[in-house]
Structure formats: C-alpha cells, structure tokens
TORKOL-4160 file (C-alpha; in steps of 0.2 Angstrom, whole numbers, padded with zeros to 4 digits, m for minus):
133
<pt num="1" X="0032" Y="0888" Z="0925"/>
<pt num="2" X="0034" Y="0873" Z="0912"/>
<pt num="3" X="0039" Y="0891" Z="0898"/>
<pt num="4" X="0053" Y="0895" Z="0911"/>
<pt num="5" X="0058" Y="0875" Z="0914"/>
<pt num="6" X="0059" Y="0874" Z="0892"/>
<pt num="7" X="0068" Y="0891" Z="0891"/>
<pt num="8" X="0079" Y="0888" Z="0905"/>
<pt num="9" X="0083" Y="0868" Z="0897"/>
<pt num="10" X="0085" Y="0878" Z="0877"/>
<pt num="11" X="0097" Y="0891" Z="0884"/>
<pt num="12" X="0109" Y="0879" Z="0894"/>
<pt num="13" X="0109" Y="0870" Z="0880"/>
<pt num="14" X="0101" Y="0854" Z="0885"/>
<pt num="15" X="0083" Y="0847" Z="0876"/>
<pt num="16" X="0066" Y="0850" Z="0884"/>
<pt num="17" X="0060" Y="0841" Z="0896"/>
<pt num="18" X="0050" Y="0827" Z="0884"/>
<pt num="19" X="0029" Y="0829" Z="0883"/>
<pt num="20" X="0020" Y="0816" Z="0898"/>
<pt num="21" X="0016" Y="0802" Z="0885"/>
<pt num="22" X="m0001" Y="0794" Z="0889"/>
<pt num="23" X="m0013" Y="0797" Z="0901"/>
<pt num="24" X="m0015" Y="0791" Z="0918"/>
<pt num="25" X="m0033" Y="0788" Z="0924"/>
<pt num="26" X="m0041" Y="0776" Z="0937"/>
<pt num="27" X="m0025" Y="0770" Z="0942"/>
<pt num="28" X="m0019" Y="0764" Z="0923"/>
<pt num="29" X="m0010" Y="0770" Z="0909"/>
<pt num="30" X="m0021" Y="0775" Z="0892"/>
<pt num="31" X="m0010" Y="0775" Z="0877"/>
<pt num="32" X="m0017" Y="0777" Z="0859"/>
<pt num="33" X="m0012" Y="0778" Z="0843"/>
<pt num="34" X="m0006" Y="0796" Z="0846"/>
<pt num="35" X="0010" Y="0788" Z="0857"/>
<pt num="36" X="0015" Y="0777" Z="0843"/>
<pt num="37" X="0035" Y="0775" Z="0841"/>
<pt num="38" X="0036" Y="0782" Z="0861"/>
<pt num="39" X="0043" Y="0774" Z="0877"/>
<pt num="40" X="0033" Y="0777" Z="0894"/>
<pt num="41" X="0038" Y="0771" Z="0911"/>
<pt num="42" X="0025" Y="0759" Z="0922"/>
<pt num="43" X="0026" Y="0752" Z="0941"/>
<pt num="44" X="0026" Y="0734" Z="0942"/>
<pt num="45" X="0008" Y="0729" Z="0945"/>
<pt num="46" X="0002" Y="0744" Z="0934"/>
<pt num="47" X="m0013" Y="0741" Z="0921"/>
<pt num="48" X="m0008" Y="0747" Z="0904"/>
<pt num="49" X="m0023" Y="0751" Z="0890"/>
<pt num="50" X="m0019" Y="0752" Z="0871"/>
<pt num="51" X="m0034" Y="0759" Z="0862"/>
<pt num="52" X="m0033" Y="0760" Z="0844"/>
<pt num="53" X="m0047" Y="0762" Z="0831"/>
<pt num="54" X="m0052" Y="0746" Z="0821"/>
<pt num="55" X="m0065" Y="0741" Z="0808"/>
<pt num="56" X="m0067" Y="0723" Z="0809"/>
<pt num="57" X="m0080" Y="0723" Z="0795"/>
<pt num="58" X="m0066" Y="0726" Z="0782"/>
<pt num="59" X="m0059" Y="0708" Z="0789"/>
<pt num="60" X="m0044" Y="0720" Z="0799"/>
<pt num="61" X="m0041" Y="0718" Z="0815"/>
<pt num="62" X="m0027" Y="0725" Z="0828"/>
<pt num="63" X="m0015" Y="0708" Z="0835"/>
<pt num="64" X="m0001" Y="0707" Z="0846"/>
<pt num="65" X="0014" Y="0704" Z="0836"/>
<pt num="66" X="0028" Y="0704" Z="0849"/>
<pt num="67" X="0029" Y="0706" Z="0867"/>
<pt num="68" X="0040" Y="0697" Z="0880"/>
<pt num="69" X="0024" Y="0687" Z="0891"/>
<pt num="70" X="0034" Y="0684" Z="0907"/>
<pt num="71" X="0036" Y="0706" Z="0908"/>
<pt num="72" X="0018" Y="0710" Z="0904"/>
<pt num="73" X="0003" Y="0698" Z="0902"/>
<pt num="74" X="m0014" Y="0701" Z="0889"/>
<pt num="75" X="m0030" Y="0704" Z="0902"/>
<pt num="76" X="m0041" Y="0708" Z="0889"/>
<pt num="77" X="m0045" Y="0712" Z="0871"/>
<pt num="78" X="m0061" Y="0715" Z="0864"/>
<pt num="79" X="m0070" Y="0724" Z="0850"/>
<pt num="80" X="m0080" Y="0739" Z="0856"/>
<pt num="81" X="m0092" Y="0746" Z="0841"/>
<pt num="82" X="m0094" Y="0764" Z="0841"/>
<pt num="83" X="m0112" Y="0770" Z="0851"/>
<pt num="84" X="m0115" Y="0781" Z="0834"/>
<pt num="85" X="m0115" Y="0781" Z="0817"/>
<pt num="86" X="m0116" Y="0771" Z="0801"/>
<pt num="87" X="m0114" Y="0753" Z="0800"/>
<pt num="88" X="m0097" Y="0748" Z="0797"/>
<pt num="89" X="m0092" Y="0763" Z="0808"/>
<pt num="90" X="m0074" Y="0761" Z="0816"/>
<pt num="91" X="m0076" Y="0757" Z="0836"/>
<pt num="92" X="m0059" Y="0752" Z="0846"/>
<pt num="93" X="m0049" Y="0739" Z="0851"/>
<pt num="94" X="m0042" Y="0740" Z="0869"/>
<pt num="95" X="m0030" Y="0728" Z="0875"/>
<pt num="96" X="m0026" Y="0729" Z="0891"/>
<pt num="97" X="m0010" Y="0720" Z="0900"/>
<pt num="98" X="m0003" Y="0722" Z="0917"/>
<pt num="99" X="0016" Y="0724" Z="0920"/>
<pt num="100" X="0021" Y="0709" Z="0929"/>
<pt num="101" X="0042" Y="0710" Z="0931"/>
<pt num="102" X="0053" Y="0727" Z="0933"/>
<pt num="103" X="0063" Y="0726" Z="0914"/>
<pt num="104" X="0061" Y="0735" Z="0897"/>
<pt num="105" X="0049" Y="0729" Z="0881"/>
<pt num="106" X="0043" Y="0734" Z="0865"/>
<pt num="107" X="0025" Y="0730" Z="0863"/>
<pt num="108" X="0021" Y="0727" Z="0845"/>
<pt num="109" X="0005" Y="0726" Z="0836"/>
<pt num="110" X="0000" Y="0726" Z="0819"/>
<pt num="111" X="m0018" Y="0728" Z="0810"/>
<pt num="112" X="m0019" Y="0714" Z="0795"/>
<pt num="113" X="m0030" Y="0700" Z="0791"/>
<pt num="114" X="m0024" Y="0687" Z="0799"/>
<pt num="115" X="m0029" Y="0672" Z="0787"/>
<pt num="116" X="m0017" Y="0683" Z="0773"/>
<pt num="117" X="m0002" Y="0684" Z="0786"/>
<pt num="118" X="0012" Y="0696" Z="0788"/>
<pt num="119" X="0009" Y="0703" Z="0768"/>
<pt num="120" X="m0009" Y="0708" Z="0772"/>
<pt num="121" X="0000" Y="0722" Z="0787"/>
<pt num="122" X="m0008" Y="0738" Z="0782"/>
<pt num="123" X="m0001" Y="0749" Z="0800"/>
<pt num="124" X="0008" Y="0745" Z="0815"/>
<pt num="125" X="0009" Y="0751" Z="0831"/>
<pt num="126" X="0024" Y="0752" Z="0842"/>
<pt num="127" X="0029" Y="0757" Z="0862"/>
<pt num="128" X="0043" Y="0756" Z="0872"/>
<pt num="129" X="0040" Y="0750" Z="0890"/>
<pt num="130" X="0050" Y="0754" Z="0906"/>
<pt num="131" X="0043" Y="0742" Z="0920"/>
<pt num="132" X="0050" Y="0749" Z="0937"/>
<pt num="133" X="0049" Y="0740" Z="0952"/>
C-alpha cells in the first residue's frame, strides 16, 4: 500500500509522503543520531529521549546548547557505558525532556569539552520540535 500512496504522490506530482522520524515506544519518542537535521511532532505532556553515542574518556561529552526551557524541560541525563567491550568503549548519552507548552523549538546539542568552549565542538546535533496541544 505505502508503493501505491509514493506512486500515487510522484505521478500527481507532489513529494512523498516524508519517512516516520523517530520511534515511538512506551509512550515516548526515541530519536538518535539517525534524525539529526529532522523536525518530528510531540503532544504536549509527551517524553522525548535523545540517545547519542559518547565516550566521556576522551574528555567529550554531549551538552545542551540551545533549547527554549518554558517548551521542553531537561528530566534527565546520564552517562550509560556499554554492557561490552573494551575499556574506553562508547555507551550513550540519553537526555530525556518532556514537552511542557504547544509551540515550535530546535533542540540543540553539541559534543565538545567543555573547559575548551565552543572551539573544542567536534559534532552537533540538531531537531526541530512541533509540540501540539
């Protein structure tokens, strides 16, 4: 059915219908670093989960650079190492907010060392937000 929706959308003329960014599981939204640069849509009181890889040992960490607070508020953030493999192995870094008023945000975050600043920003990572209410 989805070949018939896309062929039916390419021969009118009109784009696909975009890919389901995310994934919806125990009632929150997991993004990672695979819906970088993506916009996705959340209810108001919804949990989002941003899970990206980190290896703290290199003195890099993932931070928030810029979110608007009074649309979606930090629960948590905490480093989880991986269950295998060497030491100084990448784990994950979730942070996980929940949206708090209807509006749009980008959530921002950056991986650097933070006593070097801004300049020591080796990647960032970027999402659009729709908060509906």
């Amino acid at each position: 059915m989805a070949t018939l929706l896309t062929a039916g959308c390419a021969a009118k003329g009109e784009p696909p219908p975009p890919a389901p960014t995310g994934l919806r599981e125990h009632g929150q939204l997991l993004l990672t670093r695979a819906d970088h640069n993506q916009t996705v849509e959340l209810q108001m009181g919804e949990r989002l989960v941003v899970r990206l890889p980190e290896n703290p040992s290199t003195g890099y960490t993932w931070a928030i650079d810029e979110t608007d607070h009074r649309l979606m508020t930090l629960d948590s953030t905490d480093y989880t190492a991986p269950t295998e493999g060497s030491i100084g192995a990448r784990g994950q870094r979730p942070f996980t907010f929940t949206a708090r008023q209807p509006g749009e945000v980008a959530l921002k975050l950056k991986y650097w060392r933070f006593w070097e600043g801004d300049a020591s920003v080796t990647e960032r990572y970027v999402v659009n937000l729709r908060i509906l209410p």
